[in-house]
N, CA, C and O atoms as a MOPAC input file, in Angstrom:
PM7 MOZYME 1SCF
protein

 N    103.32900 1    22.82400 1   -33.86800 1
 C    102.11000 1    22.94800 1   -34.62400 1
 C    100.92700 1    22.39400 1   -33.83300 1
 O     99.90300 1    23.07100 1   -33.93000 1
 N    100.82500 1    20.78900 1   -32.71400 1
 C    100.05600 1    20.83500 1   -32.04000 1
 C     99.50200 1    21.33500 1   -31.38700 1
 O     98.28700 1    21.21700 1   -31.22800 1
 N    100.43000 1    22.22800 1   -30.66800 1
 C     99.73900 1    23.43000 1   -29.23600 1
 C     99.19800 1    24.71900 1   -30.01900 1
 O     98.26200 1    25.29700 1   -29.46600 1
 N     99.64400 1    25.23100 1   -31.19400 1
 C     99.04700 1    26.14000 1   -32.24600 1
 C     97.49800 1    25.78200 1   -32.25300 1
 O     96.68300 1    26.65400 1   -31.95200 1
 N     97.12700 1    24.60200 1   -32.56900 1
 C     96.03200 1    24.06600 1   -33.04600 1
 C     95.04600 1    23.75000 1   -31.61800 1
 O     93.94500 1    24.28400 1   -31.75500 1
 N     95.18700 1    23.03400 1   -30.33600 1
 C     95.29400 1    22.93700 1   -29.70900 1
 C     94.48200 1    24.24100 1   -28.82000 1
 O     93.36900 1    24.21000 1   -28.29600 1
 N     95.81200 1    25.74100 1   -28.89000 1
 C     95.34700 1    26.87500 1   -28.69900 1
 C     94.26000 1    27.07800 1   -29.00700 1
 O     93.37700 1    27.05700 1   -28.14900 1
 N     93.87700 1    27.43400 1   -30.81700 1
 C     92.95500 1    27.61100 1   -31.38400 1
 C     91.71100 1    27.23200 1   -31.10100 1
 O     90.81900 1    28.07600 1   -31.00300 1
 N     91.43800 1    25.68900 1   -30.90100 1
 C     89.91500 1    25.07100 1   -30.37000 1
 C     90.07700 1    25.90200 1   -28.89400 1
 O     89.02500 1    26.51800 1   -28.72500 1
 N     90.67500 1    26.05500 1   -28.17400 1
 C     90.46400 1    25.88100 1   -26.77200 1
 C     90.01400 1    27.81500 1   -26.78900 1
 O     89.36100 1    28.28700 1   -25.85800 1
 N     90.47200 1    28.65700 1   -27.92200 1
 C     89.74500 1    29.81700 1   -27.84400 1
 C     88.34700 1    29.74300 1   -28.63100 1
 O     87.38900 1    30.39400 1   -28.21500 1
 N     88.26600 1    29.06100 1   -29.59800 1
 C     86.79600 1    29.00000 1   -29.84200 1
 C     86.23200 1    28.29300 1   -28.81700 1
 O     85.07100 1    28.69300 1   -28.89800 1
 N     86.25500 1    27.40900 1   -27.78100 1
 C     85.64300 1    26.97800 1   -26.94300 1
 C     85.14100 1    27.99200 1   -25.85900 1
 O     84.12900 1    27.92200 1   -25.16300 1
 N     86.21100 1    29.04800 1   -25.90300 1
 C     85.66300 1    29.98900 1   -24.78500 1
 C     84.89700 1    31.30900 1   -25.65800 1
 O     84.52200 1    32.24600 1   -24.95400 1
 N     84.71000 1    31.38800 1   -26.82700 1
 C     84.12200 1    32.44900 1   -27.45500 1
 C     82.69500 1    31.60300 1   -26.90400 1
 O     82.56000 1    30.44500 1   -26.51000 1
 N     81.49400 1    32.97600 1   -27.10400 1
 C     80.26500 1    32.94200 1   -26.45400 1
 C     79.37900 1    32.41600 1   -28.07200 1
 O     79.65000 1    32.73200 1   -29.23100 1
 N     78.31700 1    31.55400 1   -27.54900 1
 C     77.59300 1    31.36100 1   -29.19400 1
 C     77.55100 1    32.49700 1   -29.94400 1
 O     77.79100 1    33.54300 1   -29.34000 1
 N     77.24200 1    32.57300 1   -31.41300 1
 C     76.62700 1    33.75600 1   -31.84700 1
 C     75.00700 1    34.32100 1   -31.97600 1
 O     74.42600 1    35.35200 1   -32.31500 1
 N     74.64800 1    32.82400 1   -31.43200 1
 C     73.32100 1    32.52400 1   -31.54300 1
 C     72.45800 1    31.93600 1   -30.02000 1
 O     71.81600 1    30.89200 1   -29.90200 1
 N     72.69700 1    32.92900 1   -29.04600 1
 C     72.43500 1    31.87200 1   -28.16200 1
 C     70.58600 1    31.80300 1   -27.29800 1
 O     69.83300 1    32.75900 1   -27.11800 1
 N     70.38200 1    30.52100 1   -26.98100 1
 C     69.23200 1    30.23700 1   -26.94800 1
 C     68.36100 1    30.55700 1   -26.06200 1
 O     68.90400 1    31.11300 1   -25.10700 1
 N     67.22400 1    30.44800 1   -25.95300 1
 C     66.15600 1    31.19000 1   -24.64600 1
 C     66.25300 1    30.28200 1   -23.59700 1
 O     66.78300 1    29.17500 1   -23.51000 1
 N     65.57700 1    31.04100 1   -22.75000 1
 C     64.92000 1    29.41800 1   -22.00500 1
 C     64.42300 1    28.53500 1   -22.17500 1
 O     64.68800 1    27.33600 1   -22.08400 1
 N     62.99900 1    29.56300 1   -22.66600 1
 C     62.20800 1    28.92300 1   -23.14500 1
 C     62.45400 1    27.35300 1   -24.29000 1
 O     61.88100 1    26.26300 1   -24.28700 1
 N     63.37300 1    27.82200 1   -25.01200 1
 C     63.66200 1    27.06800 1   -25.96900 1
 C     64.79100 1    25.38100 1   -25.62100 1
 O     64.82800 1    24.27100 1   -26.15200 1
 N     65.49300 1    25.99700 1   -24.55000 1
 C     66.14000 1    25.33700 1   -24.05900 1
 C     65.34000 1    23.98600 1   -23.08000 1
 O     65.79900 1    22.85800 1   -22.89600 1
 N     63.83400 1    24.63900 1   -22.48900 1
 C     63.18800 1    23.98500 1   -21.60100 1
 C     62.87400 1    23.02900 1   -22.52200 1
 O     63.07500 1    21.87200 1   -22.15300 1
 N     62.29200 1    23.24700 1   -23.98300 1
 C     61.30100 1    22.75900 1   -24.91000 1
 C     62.52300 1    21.46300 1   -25.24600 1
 O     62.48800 1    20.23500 1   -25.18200 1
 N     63.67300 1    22.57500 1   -25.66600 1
 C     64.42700 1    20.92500 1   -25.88400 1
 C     64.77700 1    19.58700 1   -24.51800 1
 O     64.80400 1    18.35800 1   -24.58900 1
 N     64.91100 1    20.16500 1   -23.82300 1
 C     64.58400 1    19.49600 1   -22.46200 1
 C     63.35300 1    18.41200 1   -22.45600 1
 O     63.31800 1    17.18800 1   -22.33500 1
 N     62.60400 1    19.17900 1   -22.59700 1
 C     61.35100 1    18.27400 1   -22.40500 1
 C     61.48800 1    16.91800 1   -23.18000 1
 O     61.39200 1    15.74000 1   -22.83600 1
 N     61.85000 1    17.79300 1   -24.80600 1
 C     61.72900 1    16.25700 1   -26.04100 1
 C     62.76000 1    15.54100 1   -25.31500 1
 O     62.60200 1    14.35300 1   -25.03200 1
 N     63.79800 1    16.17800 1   -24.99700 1
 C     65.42000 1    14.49000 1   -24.63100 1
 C     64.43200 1    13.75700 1   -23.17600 1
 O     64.37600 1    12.55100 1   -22.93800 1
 N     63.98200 1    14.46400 1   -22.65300 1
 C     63.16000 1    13.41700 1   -21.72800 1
 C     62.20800 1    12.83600 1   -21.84100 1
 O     61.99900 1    11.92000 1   -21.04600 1
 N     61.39600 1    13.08900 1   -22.71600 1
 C     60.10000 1    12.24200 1   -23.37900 1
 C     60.63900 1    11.35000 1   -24.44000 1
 O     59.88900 1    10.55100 1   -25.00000 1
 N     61.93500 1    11.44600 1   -24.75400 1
 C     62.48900 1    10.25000 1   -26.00100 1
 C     63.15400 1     9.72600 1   -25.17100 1
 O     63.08900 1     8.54700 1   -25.51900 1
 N     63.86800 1     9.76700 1   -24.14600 1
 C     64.69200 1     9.01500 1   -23.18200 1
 C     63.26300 1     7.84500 1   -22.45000 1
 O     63.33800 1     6.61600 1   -22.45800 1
 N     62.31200 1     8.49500 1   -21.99600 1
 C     61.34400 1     7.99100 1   -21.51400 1
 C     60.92200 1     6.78100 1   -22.29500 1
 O     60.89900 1     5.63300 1   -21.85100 1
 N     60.61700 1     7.12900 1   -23.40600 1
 C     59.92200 1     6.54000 1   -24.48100 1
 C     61.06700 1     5.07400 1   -25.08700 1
 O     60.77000 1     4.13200 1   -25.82200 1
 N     62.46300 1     5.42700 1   -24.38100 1
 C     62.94500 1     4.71400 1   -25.08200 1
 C     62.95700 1     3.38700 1   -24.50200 1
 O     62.90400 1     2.23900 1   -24.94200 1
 N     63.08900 1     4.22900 1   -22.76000 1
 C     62.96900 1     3.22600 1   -21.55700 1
 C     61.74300 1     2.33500 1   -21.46600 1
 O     61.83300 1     1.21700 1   -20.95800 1
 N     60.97400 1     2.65000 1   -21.79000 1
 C     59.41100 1     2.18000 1   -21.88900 1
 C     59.34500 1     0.66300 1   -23.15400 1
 O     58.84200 1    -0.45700 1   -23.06700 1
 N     60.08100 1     1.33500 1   -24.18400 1
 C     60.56100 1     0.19400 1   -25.45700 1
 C     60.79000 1    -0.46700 1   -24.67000 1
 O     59.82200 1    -1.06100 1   -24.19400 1
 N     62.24800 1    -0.77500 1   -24.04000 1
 C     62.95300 1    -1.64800 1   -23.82600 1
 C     62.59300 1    -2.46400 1   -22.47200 1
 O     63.01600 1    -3.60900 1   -22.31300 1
 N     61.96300 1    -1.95200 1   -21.71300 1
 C     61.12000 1    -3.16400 1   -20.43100 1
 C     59.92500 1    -3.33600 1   -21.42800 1
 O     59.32300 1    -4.27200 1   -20.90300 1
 N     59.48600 1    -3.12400 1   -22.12900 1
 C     58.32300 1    -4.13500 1   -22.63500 1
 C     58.86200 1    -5.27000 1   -23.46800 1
 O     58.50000 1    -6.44600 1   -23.44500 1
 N     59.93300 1    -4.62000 1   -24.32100 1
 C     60.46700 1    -5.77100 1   -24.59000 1
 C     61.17700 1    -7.04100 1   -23.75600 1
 O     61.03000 1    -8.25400 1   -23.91200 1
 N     61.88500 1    -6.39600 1   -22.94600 1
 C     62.80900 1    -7.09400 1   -21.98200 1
 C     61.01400 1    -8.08000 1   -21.65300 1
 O     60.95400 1    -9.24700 1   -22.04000 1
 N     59.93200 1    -7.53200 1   -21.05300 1
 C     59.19200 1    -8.21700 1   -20.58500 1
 C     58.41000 1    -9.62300 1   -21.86900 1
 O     58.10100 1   -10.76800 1   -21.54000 1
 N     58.29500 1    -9.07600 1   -23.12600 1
 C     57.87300 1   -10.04700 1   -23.41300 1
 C     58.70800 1   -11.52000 1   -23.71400 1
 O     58.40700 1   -12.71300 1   -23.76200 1
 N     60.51800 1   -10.30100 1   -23.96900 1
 C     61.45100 1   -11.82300 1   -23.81500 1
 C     61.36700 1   -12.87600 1   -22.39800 1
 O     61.74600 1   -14.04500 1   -22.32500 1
 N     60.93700 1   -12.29400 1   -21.66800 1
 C     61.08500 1   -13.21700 1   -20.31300 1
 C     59.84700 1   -13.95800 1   -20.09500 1
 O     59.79500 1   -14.70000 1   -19.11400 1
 N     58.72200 1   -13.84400 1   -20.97100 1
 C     57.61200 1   -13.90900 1   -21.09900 1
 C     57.76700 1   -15.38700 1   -21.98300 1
 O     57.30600 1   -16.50200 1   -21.74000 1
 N     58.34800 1   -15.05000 1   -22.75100 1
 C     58.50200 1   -15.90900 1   -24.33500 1
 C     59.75500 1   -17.23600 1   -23.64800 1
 O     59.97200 1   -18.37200 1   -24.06900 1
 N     60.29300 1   -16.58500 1   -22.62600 1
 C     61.44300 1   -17.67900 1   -21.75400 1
 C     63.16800 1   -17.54800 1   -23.08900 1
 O     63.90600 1   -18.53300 1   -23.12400 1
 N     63.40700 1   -16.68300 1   -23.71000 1
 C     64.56300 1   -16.17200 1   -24.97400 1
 C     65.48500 1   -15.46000 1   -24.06500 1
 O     66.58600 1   -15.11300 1   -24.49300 1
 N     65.10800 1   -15.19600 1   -22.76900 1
 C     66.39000 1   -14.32700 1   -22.04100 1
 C     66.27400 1   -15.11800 1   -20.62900 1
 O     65.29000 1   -15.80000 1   -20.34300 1
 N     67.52800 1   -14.92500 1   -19.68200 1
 C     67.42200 1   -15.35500 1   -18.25500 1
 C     66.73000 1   -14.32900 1   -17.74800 1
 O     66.60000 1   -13.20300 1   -18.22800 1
 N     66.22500 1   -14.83300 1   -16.60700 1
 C     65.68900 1   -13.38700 1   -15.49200 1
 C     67.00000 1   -12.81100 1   -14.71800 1
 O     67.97400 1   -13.54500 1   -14.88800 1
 N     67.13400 1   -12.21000 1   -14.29000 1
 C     67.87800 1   -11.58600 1   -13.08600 1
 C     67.50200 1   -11.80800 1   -11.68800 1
 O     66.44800 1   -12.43900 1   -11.61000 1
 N     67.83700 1   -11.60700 1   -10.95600 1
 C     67.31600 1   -12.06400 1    -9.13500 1
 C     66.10200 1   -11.90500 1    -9.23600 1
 O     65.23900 1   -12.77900 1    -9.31800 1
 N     65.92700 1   -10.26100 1    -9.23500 1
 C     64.62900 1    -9.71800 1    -9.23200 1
 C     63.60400 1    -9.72100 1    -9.39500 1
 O     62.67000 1    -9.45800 1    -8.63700 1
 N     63.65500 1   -10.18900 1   -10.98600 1
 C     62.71100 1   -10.83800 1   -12.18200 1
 C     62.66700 1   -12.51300 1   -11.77200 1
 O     61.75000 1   -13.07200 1   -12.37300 1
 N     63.36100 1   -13.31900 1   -10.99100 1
 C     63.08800 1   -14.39700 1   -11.25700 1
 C     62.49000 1   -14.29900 1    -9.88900 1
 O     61.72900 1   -15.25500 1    -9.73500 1
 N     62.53800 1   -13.32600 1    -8.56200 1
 C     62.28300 1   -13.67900 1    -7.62400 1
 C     59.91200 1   -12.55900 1    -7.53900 1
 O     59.02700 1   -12.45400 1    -6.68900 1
 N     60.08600 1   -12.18100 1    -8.74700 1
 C     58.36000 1   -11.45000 1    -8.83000 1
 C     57.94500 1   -12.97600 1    -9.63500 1
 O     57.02900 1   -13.68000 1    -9.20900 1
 N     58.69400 1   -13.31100 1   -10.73500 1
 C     57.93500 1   -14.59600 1   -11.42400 1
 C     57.67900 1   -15.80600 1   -10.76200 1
 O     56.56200 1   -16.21900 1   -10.44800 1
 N     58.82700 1   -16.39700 1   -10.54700 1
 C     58.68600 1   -18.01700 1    -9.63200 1
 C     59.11400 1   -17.23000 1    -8.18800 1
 O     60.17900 1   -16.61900 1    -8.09400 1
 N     58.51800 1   -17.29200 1    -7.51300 1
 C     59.11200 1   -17.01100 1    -5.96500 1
 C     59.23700 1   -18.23900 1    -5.17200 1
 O     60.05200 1   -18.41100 1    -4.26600 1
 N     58.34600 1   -19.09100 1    -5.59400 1
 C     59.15700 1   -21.01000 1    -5.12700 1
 C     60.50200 1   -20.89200 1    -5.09200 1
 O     60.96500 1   -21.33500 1    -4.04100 1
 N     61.36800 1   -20.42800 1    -5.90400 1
 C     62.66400 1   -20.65800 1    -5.86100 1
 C     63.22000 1   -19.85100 1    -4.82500 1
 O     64.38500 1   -20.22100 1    -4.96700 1
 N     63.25600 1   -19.21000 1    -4.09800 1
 C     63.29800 1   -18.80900 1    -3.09800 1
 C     62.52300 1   -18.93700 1    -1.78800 1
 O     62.21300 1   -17.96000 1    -1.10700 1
 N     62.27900 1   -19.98600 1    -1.53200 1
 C     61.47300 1   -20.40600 1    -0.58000 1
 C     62.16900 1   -21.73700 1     0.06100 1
 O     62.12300 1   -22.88600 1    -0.37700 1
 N     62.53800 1   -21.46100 1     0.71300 1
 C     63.56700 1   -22.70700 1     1.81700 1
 C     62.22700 1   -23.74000 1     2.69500 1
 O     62.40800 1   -24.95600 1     2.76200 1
 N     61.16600 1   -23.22100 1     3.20800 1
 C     60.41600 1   -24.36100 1     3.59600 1
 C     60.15100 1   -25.35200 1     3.49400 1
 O     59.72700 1   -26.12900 1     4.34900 1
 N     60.53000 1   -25.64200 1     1.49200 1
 C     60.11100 1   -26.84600 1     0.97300 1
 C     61.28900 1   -27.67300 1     1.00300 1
 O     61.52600 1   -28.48500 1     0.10900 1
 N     62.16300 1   -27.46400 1     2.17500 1
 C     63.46600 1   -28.62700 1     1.96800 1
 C     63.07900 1   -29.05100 1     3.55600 1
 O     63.70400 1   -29.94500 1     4.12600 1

């Protein structure tokens, strides 16, 4: 009964939509998943920035080496 079932999805998987979409339409949805992906990325470093701002999160190398760069500075020993 598994491979019955099994069968079944794996031929609707290869049937063609009944409905299938333009380019055009396809570009448009394109665009929104990258302007909400964008948008989401954009949220989250401002936030990330005001937590590191506020001192509620550690920095990372990176972030600690644009903020304090003293700490990376061997001269002063």
């Amino acid at each position: 009964m598994g491979a019955e079932d099994e069968q079944k999805g794996n031929q609707a998987n290869d049937q063609p939509r009944s409905h299938p979409i333009t380019e055009a339409q396809f570009l448009n949805w394109k665009r929104r998943k990258d302007a909400d992906a964008s948008a989401r990325n954009a949220e989250a470093a401002r936030k990330r920035a005001e937590d590191i701002a506020s001192g509620t999160v550690q920095m990372n190398g990176r972030e600690l080496f644009l903020h304090e760069p003293w700490v990376f500075d061997n001269s002063q020993y």
